[in-house]
N, CA, C and O atoms as CSV, one atom per row, in Angstrom:
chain,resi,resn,atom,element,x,y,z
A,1,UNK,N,N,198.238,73.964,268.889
A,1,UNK,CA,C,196.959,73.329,268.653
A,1,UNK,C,C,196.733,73.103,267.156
A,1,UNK,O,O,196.451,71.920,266.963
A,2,UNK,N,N,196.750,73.616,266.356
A,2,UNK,CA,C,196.878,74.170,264.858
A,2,UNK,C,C,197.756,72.978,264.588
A,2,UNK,O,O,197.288,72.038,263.947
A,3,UNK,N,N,199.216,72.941,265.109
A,3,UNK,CA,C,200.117,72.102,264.513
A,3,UNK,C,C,199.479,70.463,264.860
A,3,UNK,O,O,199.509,69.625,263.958
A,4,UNK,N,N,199.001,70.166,266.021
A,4,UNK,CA,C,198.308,68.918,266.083
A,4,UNK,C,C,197.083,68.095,265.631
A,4,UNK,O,O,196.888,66.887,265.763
A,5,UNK,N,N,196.051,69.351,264.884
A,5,UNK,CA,C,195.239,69.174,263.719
A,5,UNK,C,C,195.805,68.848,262.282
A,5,UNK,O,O,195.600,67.882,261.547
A,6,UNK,N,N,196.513,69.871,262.140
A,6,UNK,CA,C,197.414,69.796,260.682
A,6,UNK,C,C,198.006,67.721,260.831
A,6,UNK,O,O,198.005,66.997,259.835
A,7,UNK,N,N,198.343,67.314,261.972
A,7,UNK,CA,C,199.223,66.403,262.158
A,7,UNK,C,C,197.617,65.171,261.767
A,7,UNK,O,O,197.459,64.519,260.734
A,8,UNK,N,N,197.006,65.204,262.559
A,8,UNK,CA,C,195.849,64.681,262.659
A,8,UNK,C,C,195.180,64.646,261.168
A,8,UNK,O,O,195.080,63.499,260.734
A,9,UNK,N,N,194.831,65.398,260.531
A,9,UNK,CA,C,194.395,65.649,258.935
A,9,UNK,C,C,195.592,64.979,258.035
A,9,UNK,O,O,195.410,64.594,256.880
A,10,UNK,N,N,196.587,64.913,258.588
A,10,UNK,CA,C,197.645,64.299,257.909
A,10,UNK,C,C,197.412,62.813,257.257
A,10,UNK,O,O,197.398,62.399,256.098
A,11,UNK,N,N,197.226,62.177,258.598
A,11,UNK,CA,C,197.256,61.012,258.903
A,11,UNK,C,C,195.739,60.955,258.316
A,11,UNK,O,O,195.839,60.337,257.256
A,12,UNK,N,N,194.444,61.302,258.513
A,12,UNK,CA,C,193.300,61.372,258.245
A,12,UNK,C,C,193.104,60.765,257.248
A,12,UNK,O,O,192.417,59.793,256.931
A,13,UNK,N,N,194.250,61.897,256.427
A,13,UNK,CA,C,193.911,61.378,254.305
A,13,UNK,C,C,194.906,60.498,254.038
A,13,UNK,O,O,195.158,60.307,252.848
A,14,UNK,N,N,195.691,59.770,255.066
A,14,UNK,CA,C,196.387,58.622,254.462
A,14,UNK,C,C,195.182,57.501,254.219
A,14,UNK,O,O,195.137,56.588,253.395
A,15,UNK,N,N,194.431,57.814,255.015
A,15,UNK,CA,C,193.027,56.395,255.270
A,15,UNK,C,C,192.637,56.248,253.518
A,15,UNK,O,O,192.823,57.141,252.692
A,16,UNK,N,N,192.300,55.455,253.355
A,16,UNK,CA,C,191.680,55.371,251.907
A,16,UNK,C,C,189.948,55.549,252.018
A,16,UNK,O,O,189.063,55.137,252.769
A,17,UNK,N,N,190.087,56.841,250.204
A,17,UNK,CA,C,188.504,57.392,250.315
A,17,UNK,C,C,187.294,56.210,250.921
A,17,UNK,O,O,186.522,56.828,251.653
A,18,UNK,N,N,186.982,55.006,250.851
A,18,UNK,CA,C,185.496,54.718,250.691
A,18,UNK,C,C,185.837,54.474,252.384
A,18,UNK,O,O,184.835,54.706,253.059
A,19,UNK,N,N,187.049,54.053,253.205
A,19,UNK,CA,C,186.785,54.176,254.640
A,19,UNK,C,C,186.096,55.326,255.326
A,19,UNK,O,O,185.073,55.328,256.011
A,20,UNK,N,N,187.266,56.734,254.821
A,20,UNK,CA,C,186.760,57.816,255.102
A,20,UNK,C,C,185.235,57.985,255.150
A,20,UNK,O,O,184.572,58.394,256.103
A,21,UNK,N,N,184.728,57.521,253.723
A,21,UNK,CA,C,183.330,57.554,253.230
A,21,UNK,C,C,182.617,56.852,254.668
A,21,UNK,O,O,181.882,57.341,255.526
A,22,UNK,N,N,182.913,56.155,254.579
A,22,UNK,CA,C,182.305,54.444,256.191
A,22,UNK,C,C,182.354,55.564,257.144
A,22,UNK,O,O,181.310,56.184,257.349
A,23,UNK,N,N,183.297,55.858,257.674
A,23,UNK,CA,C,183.303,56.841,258.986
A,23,UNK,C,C,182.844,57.861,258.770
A,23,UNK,O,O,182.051,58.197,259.650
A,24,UNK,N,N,182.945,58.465,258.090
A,24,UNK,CA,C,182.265,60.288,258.065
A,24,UNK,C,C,180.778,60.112,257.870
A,24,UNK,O,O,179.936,60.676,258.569
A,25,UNK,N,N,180.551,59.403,257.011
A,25,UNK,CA,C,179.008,59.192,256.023
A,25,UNK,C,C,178.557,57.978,257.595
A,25,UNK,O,O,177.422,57.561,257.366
A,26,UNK,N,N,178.827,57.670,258.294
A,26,UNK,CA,C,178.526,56.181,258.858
A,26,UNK,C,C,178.143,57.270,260.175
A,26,UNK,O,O,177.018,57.449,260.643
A,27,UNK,N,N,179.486,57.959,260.632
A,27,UNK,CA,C,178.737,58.935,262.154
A,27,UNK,C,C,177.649,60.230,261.534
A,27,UNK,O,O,176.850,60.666,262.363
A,28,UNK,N,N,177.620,60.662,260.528
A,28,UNK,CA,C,176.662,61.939,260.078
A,28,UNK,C,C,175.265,60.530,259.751
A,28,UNK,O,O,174.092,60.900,259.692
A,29,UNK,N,N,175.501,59.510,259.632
A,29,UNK,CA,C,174.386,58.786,259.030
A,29,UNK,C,C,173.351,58.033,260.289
A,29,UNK,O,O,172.180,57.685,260.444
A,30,UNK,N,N,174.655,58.057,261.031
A,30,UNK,CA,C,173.832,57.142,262.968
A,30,UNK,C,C,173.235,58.509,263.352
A,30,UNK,O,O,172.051,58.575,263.684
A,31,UNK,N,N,173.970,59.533,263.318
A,31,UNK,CA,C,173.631,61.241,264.065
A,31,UNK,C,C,171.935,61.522,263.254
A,31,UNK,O,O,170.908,61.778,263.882
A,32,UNK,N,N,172.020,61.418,262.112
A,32,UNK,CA,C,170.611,61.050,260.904
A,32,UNK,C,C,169.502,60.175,261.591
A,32,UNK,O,O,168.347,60.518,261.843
A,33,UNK,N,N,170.058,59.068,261.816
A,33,UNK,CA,C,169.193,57.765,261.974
A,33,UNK,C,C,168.238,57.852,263.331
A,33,UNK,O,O,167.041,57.695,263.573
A,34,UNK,N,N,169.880,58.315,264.360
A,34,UNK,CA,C,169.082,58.330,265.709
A,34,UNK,C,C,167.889,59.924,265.696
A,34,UNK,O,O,166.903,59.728,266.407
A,35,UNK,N,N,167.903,60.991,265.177
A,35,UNK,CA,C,166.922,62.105,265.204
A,35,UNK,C,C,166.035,61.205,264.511
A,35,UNK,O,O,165.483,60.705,265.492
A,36,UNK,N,N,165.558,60.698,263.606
A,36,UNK,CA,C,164.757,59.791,263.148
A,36,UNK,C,C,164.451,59.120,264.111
A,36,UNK,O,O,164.045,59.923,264.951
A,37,UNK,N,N,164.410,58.327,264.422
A,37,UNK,CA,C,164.389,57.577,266.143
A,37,UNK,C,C,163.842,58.873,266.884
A,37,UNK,O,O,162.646,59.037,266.644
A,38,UNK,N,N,164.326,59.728,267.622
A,38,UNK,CA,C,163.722,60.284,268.509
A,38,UNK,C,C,162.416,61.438,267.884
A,38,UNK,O,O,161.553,61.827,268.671
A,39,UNK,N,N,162.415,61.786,266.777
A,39,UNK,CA,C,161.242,62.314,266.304
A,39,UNK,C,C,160.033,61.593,265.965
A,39,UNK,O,O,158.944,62.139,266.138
A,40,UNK,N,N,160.144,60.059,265.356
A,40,UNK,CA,C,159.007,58.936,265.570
A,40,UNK,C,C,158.836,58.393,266.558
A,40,UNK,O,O,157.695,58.459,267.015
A,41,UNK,N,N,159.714,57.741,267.205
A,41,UNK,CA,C,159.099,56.900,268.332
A,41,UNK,C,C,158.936,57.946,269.489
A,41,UNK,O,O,157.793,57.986,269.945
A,42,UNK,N,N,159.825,58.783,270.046
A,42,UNK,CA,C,159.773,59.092,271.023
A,42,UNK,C,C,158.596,60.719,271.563
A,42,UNK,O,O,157.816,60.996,272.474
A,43,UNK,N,N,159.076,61.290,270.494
A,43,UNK,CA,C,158.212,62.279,270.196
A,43,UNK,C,C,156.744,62.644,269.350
A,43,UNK,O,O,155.890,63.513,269.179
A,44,UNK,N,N,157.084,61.534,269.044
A,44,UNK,CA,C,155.537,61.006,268.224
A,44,UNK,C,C,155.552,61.903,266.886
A,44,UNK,O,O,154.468,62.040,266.319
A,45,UNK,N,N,156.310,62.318,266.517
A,45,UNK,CA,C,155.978,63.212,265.178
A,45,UNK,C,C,155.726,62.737,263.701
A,45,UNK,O,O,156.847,62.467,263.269
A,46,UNK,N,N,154.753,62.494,262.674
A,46,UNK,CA,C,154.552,61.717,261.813
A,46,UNK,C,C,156.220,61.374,260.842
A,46,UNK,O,O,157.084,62.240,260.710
A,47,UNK,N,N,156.297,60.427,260.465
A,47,UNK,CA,C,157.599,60.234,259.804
A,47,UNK,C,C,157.790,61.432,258.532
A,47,UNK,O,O,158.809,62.104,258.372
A,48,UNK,N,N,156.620,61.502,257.741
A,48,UNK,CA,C,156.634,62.785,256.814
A,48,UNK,C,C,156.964,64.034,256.964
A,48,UNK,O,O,157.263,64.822,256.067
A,49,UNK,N,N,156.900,64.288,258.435
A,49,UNK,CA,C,157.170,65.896,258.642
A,49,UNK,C,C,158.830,65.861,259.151
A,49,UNK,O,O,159.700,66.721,259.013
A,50,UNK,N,N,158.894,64.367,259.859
A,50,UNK,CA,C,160.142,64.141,260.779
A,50,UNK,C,C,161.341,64.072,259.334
A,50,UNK,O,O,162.312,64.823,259.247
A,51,UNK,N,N,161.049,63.218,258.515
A,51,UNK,CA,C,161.895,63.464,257.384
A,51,UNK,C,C,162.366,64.838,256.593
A,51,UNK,O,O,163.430,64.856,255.974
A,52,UNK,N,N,161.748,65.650,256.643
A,52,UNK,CA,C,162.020,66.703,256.150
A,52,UNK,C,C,162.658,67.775,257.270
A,52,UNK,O,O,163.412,68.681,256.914
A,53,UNK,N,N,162.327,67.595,258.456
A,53,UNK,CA,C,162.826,68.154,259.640
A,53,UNK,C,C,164.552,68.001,259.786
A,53,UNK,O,O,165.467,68.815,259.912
A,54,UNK,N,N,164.468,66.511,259.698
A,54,UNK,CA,C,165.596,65.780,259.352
A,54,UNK,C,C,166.683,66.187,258.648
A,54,UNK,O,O,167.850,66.358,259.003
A,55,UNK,N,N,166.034,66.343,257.398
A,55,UNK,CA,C,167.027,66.710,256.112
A,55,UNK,C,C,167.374,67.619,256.855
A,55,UNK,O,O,168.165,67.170,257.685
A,56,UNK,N,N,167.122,69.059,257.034
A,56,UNK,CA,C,167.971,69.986,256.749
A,56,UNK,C,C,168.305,70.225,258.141
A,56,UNK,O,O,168.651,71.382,258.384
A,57,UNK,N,N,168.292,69.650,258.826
A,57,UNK,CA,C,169.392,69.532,260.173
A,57,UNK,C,C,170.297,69.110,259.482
A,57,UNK,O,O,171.406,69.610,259.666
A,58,UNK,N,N,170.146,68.088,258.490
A,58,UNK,CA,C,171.598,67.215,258.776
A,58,UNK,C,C,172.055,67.190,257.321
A,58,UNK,O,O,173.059,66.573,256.965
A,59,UNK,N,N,171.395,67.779,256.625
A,59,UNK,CA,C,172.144,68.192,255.027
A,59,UNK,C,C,173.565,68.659,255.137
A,59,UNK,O,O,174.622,68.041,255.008
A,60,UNK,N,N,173.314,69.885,255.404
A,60,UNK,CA,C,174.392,71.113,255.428
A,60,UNK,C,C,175.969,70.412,256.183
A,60,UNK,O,O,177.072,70.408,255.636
A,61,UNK,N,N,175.656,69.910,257.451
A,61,UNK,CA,C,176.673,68.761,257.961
A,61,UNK,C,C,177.077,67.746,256.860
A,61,UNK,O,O,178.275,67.530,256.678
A,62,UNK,N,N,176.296,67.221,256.243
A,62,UNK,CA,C,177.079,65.979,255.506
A,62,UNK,C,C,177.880,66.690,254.170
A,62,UNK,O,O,178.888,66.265,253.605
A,63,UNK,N,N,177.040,67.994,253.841
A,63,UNK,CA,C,177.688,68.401,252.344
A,63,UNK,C,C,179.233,68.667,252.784
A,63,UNK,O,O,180.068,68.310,251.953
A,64,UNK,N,N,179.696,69.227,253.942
A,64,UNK,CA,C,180.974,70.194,253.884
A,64,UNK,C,C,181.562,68.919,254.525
A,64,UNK,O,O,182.712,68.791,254.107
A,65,UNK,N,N,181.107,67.565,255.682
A,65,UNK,CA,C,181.603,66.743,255.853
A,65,UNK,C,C,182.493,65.676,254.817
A,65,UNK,O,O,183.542,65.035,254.884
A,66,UNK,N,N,181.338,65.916,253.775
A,66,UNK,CA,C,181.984,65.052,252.658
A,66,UNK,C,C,182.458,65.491,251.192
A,66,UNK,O,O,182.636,64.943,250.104
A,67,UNK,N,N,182.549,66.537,251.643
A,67,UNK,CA,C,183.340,67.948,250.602
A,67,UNK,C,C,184.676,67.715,250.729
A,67,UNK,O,O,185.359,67.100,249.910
A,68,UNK,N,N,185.232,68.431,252.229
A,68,UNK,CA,C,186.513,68.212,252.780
A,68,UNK,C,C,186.976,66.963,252.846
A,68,UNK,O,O,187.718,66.389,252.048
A,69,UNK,N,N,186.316,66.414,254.227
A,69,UNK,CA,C,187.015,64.932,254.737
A,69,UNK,C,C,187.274,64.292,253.840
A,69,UNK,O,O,188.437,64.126,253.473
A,70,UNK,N,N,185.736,63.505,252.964
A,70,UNK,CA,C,185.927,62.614,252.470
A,70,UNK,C,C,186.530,62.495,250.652
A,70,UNK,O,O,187.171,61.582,250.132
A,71,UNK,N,N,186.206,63.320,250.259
A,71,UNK,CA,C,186.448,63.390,248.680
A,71,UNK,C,C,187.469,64.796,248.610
A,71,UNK,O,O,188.173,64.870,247.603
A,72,UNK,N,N,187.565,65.752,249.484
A,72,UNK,CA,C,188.740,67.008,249.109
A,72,UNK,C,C,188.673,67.460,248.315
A,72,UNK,O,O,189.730,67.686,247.725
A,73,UNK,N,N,187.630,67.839,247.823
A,73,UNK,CA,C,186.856,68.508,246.758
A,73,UNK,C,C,187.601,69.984,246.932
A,73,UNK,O,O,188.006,70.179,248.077
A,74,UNK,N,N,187.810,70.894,246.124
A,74,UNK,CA,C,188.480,72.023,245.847
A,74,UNK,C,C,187.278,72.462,244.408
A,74,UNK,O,O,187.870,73.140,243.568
A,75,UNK,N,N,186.516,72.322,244.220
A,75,UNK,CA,C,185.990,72.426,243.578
A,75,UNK,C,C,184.628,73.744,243.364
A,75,UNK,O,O,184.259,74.001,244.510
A,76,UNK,N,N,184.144,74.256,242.761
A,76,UNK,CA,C,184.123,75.613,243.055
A,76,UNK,C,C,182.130,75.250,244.245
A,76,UNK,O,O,181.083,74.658,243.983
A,77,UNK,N,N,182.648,76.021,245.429
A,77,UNK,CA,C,181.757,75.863,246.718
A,77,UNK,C,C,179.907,75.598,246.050
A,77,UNK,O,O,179.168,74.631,246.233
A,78,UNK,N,N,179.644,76.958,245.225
A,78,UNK,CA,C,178.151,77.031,245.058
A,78,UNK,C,C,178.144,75.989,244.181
A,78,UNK,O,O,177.697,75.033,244.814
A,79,UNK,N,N,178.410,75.636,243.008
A,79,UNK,CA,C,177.965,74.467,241.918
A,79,UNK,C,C,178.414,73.527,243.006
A,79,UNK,O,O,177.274,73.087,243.158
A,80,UNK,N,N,179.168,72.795,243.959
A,80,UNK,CA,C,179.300,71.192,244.752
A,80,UNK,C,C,177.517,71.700,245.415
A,80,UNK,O,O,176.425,71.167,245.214
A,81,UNK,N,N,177.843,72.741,246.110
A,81,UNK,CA,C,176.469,73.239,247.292
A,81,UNK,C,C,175.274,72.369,246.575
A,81,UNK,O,O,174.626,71.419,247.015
A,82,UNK,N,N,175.213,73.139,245.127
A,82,UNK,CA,C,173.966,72.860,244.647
A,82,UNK,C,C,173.609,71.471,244.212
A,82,UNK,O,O,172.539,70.864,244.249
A,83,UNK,N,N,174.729,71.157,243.817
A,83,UNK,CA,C,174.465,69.846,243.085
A,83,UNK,C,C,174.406,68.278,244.616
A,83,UNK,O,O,174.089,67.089,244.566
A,84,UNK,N,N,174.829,69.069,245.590
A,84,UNK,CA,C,174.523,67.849,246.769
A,84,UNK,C,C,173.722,68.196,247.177
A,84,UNK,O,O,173.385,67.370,248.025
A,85,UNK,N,N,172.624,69.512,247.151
A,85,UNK,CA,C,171.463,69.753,247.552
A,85,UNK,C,C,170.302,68.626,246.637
A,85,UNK,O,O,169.671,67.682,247.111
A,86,UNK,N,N,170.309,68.993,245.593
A,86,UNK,CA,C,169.880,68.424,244.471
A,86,UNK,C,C,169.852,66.775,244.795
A,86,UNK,O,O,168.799,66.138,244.809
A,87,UNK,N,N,171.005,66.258,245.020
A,87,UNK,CA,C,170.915,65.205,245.281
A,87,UNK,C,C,170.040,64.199,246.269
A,87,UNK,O,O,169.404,63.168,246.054
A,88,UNK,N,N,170.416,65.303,247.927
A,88,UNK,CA,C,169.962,64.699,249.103
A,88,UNK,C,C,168.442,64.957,248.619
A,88,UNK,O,O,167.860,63.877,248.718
A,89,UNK,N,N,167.450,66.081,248.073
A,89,UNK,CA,C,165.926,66.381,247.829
A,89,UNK,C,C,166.486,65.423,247.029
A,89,UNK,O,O,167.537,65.438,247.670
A,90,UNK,N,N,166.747,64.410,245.989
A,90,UNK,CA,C,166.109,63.716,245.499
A,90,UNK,C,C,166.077,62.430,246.388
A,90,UNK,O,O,165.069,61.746,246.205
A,91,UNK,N,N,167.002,61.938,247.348
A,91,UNK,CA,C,166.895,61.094,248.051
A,91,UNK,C,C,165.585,61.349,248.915
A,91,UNK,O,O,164.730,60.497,249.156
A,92,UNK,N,N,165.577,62.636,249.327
A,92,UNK,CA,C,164.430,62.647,250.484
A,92,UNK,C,C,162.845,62.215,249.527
A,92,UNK,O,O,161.841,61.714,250.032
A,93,UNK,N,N,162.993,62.513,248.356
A,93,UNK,CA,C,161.697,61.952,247.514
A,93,UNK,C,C,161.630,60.194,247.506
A,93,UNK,O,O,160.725,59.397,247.751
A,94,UNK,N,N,162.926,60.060,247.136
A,94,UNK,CA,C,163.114,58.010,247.503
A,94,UNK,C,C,162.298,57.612,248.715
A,94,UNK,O,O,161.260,56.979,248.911
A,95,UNK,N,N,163.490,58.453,249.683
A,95,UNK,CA,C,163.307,58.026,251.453
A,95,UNK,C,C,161.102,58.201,251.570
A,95,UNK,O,O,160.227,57.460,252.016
A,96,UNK,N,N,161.101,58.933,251.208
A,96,UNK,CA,C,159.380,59.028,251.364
A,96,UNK,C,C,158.612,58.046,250.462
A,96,UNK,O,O,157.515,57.742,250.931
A,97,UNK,N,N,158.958,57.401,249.128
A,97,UNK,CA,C,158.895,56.634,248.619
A,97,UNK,C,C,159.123,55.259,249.437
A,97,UNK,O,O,158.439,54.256,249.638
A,98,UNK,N,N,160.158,55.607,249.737
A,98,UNK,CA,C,160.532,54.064,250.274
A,98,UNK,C,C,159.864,53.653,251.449
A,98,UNK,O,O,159.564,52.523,251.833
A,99,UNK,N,N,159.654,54.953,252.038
A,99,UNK,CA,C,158.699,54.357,253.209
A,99,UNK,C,C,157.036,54.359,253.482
A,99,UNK,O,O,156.300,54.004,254.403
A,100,UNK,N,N,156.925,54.768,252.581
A,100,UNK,CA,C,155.255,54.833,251.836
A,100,UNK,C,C,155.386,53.309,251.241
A,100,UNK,O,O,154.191,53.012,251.236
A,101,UNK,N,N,155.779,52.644,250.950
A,101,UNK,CA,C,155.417,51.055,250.025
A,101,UNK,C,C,155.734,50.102,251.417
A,101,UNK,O,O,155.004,49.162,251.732
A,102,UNK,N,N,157.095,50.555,252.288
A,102,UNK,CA,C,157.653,49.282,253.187
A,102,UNK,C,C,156.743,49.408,254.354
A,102,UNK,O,O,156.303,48.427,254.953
A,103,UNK,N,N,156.380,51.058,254.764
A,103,UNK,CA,C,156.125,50.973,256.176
A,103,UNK,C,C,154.523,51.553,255.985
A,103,UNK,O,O,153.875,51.447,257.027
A,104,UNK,N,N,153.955,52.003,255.111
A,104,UNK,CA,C,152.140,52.004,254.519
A,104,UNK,C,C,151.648,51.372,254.506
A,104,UNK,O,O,150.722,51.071,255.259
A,105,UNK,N,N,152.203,50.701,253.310
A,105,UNK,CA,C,152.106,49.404,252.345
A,105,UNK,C,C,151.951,48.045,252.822
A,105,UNK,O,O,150.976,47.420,253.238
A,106,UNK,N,N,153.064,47.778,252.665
A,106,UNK,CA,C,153.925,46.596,253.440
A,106,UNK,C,C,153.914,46.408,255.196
A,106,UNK,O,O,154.412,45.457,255.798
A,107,UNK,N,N,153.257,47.502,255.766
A,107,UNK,CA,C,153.158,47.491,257.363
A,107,UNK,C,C,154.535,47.414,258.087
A,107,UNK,O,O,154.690,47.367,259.307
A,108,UNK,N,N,155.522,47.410,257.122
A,108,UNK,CA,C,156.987,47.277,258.244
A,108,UNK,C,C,156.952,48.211,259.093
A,108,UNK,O,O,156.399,49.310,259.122
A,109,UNK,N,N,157.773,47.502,259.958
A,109,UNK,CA,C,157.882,48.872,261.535
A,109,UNK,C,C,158.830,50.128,261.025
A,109,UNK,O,O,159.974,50.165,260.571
A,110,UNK,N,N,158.214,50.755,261.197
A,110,UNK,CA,C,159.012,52.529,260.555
A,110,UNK,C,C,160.271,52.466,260.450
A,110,UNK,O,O,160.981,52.708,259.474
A,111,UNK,N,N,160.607,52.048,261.751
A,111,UNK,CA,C,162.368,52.187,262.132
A,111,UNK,C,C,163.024,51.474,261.456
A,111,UNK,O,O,164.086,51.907,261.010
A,112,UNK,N,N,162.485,49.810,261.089
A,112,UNK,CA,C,163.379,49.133,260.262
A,112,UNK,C,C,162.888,49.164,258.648
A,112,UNK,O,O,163.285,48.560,257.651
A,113,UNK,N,N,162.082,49.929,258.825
A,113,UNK,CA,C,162.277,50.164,256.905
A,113,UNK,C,C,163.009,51.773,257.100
A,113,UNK,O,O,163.691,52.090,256.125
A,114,UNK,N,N,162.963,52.617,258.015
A,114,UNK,CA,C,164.090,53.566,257.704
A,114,UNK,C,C,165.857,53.237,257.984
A,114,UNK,O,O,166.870,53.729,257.487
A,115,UNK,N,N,165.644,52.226,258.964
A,115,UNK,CA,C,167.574,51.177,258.515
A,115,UNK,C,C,167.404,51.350,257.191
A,115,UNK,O,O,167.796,52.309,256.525
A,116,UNK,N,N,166.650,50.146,256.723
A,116,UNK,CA,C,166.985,49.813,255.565
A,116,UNK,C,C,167.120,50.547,254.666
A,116,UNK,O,O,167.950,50.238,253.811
A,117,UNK,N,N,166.346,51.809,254.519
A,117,UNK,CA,C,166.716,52.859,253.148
A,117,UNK,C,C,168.085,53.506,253.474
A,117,UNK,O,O,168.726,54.007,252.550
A,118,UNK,N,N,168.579,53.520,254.771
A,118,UNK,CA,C,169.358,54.002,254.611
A,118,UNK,C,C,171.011,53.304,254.334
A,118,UNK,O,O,172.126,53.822,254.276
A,119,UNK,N,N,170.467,51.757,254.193
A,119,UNK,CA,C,172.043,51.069,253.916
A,119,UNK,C,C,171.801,51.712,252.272
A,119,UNK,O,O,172.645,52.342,251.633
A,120,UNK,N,N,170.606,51.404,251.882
A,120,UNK,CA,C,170.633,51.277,250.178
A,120,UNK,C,C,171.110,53.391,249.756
A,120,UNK,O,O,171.920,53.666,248.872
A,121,UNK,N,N,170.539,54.276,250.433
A,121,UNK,CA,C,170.934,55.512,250.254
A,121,UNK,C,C,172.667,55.784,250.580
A,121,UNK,O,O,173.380,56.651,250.074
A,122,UNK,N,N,173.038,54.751,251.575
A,122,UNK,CA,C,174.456,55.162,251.403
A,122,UNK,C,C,175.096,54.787,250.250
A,122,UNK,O,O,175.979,55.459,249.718
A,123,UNK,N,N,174.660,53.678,249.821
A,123,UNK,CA,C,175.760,53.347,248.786
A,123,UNK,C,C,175.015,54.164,247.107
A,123,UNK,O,O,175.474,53.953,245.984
A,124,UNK,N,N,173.698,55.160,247.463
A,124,UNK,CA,C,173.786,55.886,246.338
A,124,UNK,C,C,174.309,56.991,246.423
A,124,UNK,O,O,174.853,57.742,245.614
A,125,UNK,N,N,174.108,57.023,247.414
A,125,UNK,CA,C,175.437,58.580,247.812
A,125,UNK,C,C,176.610,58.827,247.630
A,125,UNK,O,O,177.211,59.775,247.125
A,126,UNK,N,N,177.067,57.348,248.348
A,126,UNK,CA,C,178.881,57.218,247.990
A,126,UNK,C,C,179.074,57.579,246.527
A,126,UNK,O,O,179.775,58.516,246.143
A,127,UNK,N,N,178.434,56.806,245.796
A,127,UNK,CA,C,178.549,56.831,244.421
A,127,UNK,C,C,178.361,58.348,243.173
A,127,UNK,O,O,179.091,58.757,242.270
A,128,UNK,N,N,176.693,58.930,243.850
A,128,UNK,CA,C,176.693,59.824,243.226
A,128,UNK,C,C,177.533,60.928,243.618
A,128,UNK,O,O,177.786,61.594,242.614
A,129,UNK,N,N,178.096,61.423,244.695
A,129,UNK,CA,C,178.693,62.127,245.169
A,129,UNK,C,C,180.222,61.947,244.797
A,129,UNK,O,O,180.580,62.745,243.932
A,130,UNK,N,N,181.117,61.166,245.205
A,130,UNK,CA,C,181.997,60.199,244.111
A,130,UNK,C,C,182.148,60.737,242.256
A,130,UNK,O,O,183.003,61.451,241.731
A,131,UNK,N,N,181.237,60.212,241.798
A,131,UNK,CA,C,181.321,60.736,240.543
A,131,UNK,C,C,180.187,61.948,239.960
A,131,UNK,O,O,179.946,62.093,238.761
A,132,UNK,N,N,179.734,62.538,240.750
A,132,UNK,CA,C,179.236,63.550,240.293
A,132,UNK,C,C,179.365,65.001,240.782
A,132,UNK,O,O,179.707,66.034,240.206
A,133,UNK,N,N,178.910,64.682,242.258
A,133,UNK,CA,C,178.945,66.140,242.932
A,133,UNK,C,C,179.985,66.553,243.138
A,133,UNK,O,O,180.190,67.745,242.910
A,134,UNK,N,N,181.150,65.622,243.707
A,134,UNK,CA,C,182.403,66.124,244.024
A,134,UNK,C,C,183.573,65.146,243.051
A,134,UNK,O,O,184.395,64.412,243.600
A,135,UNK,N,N,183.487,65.263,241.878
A,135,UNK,CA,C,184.401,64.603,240.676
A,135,UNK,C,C,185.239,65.487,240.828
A,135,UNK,O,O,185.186,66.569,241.412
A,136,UNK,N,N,185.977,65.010,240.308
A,136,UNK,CA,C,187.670,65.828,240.532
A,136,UNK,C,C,187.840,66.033,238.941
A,136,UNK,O,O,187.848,65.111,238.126
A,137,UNK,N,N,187.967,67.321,238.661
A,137,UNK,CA,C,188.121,67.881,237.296
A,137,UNK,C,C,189.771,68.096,236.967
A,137,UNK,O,O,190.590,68.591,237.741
A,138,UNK,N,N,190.007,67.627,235.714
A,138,UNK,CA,C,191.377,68.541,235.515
A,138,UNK,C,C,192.229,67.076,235.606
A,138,UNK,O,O,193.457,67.070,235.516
């Protein structure tokens, strides 16, 4: 079993990083999107509380998702921990931002101003995470 993972991870990191990024960041980001979905529409829970509910379901999953998988970070555990904590609370200040002007403001329907922050949050993620949280030293 062991030997057919090892085989599988093999092949995994032949993929090139920003695919990896697409798939790992793309299923932890639908797994994101849809609890969003079922905590507003379905469950009725205000988007403010549902966002923060959110985060830390699905923080902790994306940090070690995109530690390993995607970037192979070897890098020392608590300083990556902190510094992608750091990151996602500052996104979750955007994400509440962003949906205080589109879906307050602006009256957009919740769901499609939370799509939309989240095409524009992936590609700040890819990036800050990329060259900051998980930079490859040395």
């Amino acid at each position: 079993m062991i030997s057919l993972y090892r085989h599988i991870e093999n092949l995994w990191f032949k993929i090139p990083q920003k695919l990896r990024f697409l798939l790992v960041g793309g299923f932890n980001t639908l797994v994101s999107y849809l609890l969003f979905v079922w905590f507003v529409d379905i469950i009725k829970i205000p988007y403010q509380l549902s966002l923060i509910i959110l985060y830390f379901l699905t923080v902790n999953i994306s940090i070690f998702t995109m530690r390993y998988y995607v970037f192979r970070s070897n890098g020392r555990l608590s300083a990556e921990y902190s510094k992608a904590w750091a990151v996602y609370l500052t996104l979750l200040l955007l994400n509440y931002a962003f949906l205080f002007l589109t879906a307050d403001c602006l009256n957009l329907n919740i769901l499609l101003a939370q799509a939309l922050y989240v095409v524009l949050s992936t590609i700040i993620t890819f990036l800050v995470h990329k060259y900051i949280t998980f930079k490859k030293t040395g």
